[in-house]
FIPALUM-618762 format. One record per residue (C-alpha): residue number from 1; residue in one letter; x, y, z. Coordinates in nm, 2 decimals, always signed. Layout:
+-----+------+--------+--------+--------+
|  nr | rest |      X |      Y |      Z |
+-----+------+--------+--------+--------+
| NUM |    A |      X |      Y |      Z |
...
+-----+------+--------+--------+--------+
***
This chain:
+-----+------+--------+--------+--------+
|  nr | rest |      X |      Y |      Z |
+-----+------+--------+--------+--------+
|   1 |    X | +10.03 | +12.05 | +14.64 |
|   2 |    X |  +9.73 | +12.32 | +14.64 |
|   3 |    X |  +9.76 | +12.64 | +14.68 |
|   4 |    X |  +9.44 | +12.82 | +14.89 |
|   5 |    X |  +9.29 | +13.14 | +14.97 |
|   6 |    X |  +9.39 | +13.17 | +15.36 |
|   7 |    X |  +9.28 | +13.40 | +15.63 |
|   8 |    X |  +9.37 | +13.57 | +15.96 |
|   9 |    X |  +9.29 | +13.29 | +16.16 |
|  10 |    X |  +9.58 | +13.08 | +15.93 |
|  11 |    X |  +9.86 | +13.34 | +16.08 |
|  12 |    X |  +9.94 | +13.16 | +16.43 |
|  13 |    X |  +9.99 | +12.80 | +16.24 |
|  14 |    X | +10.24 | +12.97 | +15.97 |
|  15 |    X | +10.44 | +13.16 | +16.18 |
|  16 |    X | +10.51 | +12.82 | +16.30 |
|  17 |    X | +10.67 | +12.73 | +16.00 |
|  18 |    X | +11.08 | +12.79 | +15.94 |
|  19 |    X | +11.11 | +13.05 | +15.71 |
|  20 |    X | +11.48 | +13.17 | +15.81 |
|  21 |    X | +11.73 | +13.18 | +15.55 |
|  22 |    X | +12.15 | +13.11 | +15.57 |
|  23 |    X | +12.34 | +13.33 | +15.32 |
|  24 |    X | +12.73 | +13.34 | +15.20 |
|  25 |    X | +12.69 | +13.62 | +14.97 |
|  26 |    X | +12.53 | +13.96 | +15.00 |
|  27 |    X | +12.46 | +14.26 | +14.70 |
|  28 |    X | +12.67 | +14.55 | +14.82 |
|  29 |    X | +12.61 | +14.89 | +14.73 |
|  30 |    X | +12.84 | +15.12 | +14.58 |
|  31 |    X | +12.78 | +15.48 | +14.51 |
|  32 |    X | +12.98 | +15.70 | +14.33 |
|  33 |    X | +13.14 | +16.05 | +14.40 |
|  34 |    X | +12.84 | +16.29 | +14.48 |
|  35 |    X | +12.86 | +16.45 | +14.13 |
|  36 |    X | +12.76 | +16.14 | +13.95 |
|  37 |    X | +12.43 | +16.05 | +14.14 |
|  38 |    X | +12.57 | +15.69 | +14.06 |
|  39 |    X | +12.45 | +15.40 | +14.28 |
|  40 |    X | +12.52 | +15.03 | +14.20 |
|  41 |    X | +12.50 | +14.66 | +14.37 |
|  42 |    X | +12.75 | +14.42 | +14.37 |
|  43 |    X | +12.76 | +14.01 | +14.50 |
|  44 |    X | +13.01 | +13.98 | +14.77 |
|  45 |    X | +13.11 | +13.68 | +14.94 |
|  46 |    X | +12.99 | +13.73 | +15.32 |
|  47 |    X | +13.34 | +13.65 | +15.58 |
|  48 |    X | +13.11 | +13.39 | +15.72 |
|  49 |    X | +12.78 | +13.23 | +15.68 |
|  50 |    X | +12.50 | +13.43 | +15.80 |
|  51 |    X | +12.18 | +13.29 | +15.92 |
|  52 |    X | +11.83 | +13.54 | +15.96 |
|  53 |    X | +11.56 | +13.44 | +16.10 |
|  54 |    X | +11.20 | +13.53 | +15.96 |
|  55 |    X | +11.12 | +13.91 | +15.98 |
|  56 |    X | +10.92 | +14.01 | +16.35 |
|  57 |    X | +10.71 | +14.22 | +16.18 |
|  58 |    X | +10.52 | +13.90 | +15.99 |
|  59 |    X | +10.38 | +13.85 | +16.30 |
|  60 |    X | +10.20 | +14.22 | +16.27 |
|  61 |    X | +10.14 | +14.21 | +15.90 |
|  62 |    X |  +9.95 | +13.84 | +15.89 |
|  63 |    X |  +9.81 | +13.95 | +16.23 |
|  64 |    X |  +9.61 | +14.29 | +16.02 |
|  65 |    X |  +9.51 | +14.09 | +15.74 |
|  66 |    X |  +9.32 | +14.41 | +15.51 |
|  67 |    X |  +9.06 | +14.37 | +15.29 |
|  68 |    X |  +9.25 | +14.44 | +14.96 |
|  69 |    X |  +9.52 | +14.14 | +15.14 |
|  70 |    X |  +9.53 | +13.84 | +15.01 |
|  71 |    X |  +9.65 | +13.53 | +15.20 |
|  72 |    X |  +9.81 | +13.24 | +14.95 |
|  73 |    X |  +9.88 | +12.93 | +15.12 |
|  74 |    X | +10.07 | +12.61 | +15.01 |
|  75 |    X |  +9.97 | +12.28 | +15.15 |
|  76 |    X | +10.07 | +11.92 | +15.09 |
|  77 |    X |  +9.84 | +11.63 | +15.28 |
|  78 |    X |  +9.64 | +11.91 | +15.48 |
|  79 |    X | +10.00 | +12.06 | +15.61 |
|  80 |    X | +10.14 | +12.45 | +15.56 |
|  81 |    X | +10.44 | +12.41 | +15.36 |
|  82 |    X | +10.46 | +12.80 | +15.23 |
|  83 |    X | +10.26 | +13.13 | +15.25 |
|  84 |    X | +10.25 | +13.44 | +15.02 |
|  85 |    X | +10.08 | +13.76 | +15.12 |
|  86 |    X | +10.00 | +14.01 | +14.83 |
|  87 |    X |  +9.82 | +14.32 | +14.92 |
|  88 |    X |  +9.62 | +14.43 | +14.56 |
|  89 |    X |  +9.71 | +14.85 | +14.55 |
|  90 |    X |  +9.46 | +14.88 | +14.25 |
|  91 |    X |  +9.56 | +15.24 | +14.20 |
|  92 |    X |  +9.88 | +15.15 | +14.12 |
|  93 |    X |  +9.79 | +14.85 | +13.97 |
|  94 |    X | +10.05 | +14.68 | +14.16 |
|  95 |    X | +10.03 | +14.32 | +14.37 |
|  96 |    X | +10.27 | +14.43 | +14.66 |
|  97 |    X | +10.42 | +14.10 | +14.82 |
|  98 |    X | +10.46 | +14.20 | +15.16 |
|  99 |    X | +10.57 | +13.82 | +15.29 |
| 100 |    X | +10.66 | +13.50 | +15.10 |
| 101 |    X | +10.77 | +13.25 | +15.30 |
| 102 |    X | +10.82 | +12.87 | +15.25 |
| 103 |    X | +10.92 | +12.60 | +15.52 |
| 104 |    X | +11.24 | +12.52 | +15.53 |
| 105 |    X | +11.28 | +12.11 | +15.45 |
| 106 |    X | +11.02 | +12.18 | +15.19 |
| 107 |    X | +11.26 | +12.42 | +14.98 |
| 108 |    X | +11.34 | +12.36 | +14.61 |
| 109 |    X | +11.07 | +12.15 | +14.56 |
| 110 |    X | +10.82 | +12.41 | +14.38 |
| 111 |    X | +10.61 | +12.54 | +14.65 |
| 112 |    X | +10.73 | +12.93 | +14.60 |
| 113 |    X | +10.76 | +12.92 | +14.26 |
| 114 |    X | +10.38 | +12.75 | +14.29 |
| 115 |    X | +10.28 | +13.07 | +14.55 |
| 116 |    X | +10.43 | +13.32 | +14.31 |
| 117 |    X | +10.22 | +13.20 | +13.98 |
| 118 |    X |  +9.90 | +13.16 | +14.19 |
| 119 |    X |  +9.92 | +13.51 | +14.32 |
| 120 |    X | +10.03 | +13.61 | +13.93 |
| 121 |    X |  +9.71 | +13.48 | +13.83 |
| 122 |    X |  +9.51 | +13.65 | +14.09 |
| 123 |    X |  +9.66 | +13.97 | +14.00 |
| 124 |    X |  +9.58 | +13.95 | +13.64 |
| 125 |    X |  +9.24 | +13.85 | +13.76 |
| 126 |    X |  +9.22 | +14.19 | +13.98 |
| 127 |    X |  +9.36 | +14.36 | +13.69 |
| 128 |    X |  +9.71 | +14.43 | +13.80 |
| 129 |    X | +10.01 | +14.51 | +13.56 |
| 130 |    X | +10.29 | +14.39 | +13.78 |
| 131 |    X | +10.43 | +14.26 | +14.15 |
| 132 |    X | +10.67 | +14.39 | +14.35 |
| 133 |    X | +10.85 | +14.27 | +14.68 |
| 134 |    X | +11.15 | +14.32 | +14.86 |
| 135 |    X | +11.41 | +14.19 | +14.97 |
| 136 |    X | +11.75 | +14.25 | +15.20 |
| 137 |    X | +12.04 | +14.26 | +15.08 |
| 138 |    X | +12.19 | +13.98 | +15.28 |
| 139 |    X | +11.91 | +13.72 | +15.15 |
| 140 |    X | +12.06 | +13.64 | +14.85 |
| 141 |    X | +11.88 | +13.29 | +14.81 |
| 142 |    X | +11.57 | +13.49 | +14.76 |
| 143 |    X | +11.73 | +13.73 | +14.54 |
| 144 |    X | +11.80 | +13.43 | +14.27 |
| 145 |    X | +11.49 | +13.24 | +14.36 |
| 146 |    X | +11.33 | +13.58 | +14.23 |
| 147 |    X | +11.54 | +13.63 | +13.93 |
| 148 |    X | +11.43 | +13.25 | +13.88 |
| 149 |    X | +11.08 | +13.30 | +13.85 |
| 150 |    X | +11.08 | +13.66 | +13.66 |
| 151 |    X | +11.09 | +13.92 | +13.84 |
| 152 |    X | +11.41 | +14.21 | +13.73 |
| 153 |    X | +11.58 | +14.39 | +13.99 |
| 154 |    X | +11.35 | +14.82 | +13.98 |
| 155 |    X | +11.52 | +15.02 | +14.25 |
| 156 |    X | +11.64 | +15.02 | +14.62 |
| 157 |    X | +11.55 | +15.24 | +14.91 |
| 158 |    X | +11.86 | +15.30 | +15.10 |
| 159 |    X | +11.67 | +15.38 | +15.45 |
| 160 |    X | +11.35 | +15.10 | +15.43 |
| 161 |    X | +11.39 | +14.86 | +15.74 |
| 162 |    X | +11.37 | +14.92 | +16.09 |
| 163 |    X | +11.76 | +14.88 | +16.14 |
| 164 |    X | +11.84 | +15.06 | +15.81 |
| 165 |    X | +11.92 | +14.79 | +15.60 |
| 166 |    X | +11.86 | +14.85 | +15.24 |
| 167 |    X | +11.58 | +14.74 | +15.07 |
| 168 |    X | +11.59 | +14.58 | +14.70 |
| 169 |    X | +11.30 | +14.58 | +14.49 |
| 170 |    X | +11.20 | +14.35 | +14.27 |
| 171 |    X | +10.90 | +14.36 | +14.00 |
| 172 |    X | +10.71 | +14.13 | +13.76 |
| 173 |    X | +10.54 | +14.22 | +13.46 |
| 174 |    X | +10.17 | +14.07 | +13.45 |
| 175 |    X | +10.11 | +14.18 | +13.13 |
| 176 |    X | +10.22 | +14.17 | +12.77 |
| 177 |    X | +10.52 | +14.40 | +12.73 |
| 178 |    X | +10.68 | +14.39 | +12.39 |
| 179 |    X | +11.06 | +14.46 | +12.38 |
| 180 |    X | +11.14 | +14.84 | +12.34 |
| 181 |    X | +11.28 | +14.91 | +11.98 |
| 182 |    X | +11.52 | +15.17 | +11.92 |
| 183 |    X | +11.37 | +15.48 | +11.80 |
| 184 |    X | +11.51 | +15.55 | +11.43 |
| 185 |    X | +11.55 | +15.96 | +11.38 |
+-----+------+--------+--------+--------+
***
């Protein structure tokens, strides 16, 4: 497999590719009484299996392809098998993963953990400190693929999708970080 630099005029052959997900569990957030300003997630088992299809809005992001985007693509024998698009916000030094997306029958076989380390190493390239995506809450094979390949659960916005779902972020340290030691008085 190789991963390559892709372009605008990639987007209409990977939106061909399957990148729905089927999910049993779900994080479910809990927030405490008002007072507390407490919020936490929880995995729940889903009554039934739920299957998504890819976000519409791919369609729009791959479609406006910026010039601080970049397009990672996966291929095997000259064929799409996954896509990653990272836009580089160099203020913040942040890679912000807007889409990552492998084929379905090609799953668990290395080709997003392979997207997420090539776009690691562009990032440290660029100078960046960390990635961050997000995710729904209902895509909970994403949420341990993600937890798989280092990133740590950072925050949530409450309000972030079109129908109101919430949004989980996720991050990824780029850089050296060494552990926090407790502060001695």
């Amino acid at each position: 497999m190789r991963i390559r630099q892709g372009w605008s005029g990639d987007a209409e052959r990977l939106l061909q590719l399957d990148g729905s997900f089927e999910s049993q569990w779900a994080w479910q957030m809990e927030e405490a009484a008002p007072a507390r300003m407490a919020t936490s997630f929880r995995q729940v088992r889903l009554p039934r299996p739920l299957r998504v299809e890819y976000p519409t809005e791919a369609r729009e992001l791959l479609g406006r392809l910026r010039r601080e985007d970049y397009l990672l693509i996966a291929e095997e024998e000259d064929q799409a098998r996954g896509y990653l698009l990272m836009e580089a916000q160099e203020w913040r030094r942040t890679g912000w993963v807007h889409l990552l997306a492998v084929d379905r029958p090609y799953r668990r076989r290395g080709t997003g953990k392979a997207l997420v380390e090539a776009a690691a190493s562009l990032g440290q390239e660029k100078g960046l400190w960390r990635l961050v995506l997000e995710l729904q809450t209902n895509n909970y094979p994403a949420i341990c693929f993600c937890q798989q390949v280092g990133f740590r659960f950072c925050g949530f916005s409450s309000q972030y999708y079109a129908n109101n779902d919430i949004a989980l972020f996720f991050t990824r340290s780029l850089r050296y970080e060494p552990p926090l030691r407790p502060s001695r008085p």
